[in-house]
C-alpha positions in Angstrom: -0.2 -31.4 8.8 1.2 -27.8 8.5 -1.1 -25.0 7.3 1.5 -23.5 5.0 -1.0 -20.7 4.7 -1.0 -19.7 8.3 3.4 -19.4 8.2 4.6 -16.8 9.9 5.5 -14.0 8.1 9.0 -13.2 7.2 10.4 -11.5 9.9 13.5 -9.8 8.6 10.8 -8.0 6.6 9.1 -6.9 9.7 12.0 -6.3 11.5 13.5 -3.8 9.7 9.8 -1.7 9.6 10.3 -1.6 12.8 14.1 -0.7 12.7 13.4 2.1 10.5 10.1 3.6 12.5 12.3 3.7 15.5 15.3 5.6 13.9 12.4 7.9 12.6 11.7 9.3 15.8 14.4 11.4 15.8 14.0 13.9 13.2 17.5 14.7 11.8 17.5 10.8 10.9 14.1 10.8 9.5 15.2 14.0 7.0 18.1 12.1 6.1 16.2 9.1 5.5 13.7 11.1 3.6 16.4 12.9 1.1 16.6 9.1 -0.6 12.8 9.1 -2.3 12.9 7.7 -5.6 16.5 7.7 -5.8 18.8 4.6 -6.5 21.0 3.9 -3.2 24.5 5.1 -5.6 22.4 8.6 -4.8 21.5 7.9 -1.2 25.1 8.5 0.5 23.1 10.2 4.1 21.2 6.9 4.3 24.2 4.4 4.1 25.4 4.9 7.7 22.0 4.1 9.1 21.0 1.1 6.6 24.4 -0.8 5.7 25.2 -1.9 9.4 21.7 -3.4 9.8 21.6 -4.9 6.4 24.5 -6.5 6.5 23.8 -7.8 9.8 20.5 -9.2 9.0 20.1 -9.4 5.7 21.6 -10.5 2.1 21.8 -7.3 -0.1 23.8 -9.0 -3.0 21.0 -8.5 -5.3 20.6 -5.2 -6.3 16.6 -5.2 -5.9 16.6 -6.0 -3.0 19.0 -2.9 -1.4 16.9 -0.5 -3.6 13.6 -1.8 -1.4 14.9 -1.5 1.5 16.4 2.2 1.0 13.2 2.8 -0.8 11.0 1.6 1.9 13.0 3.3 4.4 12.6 6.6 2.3 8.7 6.5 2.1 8.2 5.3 6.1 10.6 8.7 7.2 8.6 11.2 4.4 5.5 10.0 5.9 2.7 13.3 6.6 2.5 14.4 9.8 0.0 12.8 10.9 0.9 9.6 10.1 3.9 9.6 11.8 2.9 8.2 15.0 1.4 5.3 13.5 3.7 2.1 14.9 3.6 -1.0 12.6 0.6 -3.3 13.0 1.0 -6.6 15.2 0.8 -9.0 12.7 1.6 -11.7 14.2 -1.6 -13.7 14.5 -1.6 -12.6 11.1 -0.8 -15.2 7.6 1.7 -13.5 5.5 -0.7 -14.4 2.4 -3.2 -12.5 4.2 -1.5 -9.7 4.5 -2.6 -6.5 2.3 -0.2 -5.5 -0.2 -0.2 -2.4 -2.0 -3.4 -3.1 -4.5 -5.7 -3.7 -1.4 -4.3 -0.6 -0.2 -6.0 0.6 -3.4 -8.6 -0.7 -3.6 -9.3 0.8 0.1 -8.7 4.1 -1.3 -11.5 3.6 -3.7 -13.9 2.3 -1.3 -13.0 5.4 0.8 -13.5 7.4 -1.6 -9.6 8.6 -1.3 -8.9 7.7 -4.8 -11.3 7.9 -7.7 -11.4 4.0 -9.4 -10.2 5.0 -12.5 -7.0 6.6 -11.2 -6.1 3.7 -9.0 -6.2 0.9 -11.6 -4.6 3.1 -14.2 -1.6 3.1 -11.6 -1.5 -0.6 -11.1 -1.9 -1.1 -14.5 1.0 1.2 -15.6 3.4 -0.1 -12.3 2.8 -3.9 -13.5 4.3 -2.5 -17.2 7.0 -1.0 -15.3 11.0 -1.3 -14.6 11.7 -1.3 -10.8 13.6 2.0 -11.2 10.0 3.1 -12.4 8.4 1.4 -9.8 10.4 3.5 -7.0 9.7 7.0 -8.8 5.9 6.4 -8.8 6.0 4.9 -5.2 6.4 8.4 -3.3 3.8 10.3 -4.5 1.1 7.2 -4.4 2.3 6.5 -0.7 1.6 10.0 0.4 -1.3 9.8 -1.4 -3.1 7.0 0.7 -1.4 7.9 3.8 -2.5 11.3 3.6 -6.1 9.7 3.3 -5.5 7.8 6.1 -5.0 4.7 4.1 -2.6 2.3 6.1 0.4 0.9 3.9 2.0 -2.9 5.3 5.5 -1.8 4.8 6.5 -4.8 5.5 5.1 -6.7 2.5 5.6 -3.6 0.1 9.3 -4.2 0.7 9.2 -7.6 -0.1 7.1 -7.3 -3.3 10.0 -4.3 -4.3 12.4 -6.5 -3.8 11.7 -9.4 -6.2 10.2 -6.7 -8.5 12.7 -7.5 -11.5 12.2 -11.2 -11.1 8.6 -11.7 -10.2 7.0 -8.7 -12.0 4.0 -10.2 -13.3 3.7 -12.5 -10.3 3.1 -9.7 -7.8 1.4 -7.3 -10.4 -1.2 -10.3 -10.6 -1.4 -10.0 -6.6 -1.5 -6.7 -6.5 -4.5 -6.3 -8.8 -6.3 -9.4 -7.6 -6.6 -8.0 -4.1 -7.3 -4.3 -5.3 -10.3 -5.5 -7.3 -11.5 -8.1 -4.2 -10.8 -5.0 -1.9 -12.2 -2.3 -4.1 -15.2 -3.9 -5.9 -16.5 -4.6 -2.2 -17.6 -1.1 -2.6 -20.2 -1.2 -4.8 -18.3 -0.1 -7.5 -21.1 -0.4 -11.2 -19.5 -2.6 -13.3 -17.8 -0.3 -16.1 -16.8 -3.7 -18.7 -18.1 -2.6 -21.8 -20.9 -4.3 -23.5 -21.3 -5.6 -26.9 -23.4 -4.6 -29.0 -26.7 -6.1 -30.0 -26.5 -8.6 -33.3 -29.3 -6.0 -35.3 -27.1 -3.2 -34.4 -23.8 -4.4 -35.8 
């Protein structure tokens, strides 16, 4: 019997990271790349000739989601800091794509860091899982730079493809999102902050 958990994951996903980290090594490309952040592609003309021959060569970009992630991906990896830069994508091959850490463990590891203060990071998953996918893509540059600026690692990969069902599966990936930034985050010790009731004699 197949483990359906231990698929590999989907590799168009994976190889367009890597696509996309090696056009970023030259560093007119990555500014080009990087003028798209938070932009619909109908604003990312100095992007096209780098991202339409690969998409439509590997990929189906009918659905309009789906080009936004990948422009949108493509603009966070090139406006990475600095020192992030040299970071190549993770082998993840030995790796189950259900395993994989999507952005709310990436979080929750800024909590546990102590990158991000807990309040700040829930309020943004919270407010991203109300959100339109235009929304989505404005908040995304800021919080990126945020973690990777904290040395917070980012899977690219699965980012992408939680961006590009965004519309469809909103609630579905918020869920995810939040369920592995409060496994990932509460691992931290973080005091329990539900409120409590009061007691019957002092209603």
């Amino acid at each position: 019997m197949t483990d359906s958990t231990a698929a590999a994951p989907p590799p168009k996903h994976d190889r367009f990271i890597s696509y996309v980290h090696d056009l970023c090594q030259d560093n007119r490309t990555r500014a080009e790349l990087r003028r798209g952040l938070g932009l619909p592609v109908e604003r990312c003309n100095y992007m096209h000739r780098y991202l339409v021959p690969w998409l439509h060569q590997h990929d189906d970009v009918s659905y309009p989601d789906t080009r936004r992630a990948y422009y949108s991906v493509a603009s966070l990896i090139a406006a990475r800091p600095r020192a992030a830069r040299h970071t190549e994508p993770a082998d993840t091959s030995a790796t189950s794509w259900n395993m994989r850490p999507n952005l709310g463990a990436a979080l929750g590891e800024a909590v546990r860091r102590d990158v991000m203060k807990a309040g700040t990071a829930e309020s943004a998953l919270h407010l991203m899982s109300r959100q339109s996918s235009d929304a989505v893509h404005r908040t995304l540059p800021s919080l990126t730079r945020q973690l990777l600026s904290g040395g917070i690692a980012v899977d690219w990969s699965v980012l992408l493809k939680d961006l590009s069902w965004w519309t469809q599966d909103r609630d579905v990936t918020a869920t995810r999102w939040l369920d592995q930034y409060f496994r990932r985050s509460t691992a931290a010790g973080i005091p329990d902050t539900t409120p409590t009731l009061p007691e019957e004699n002092e209603r």
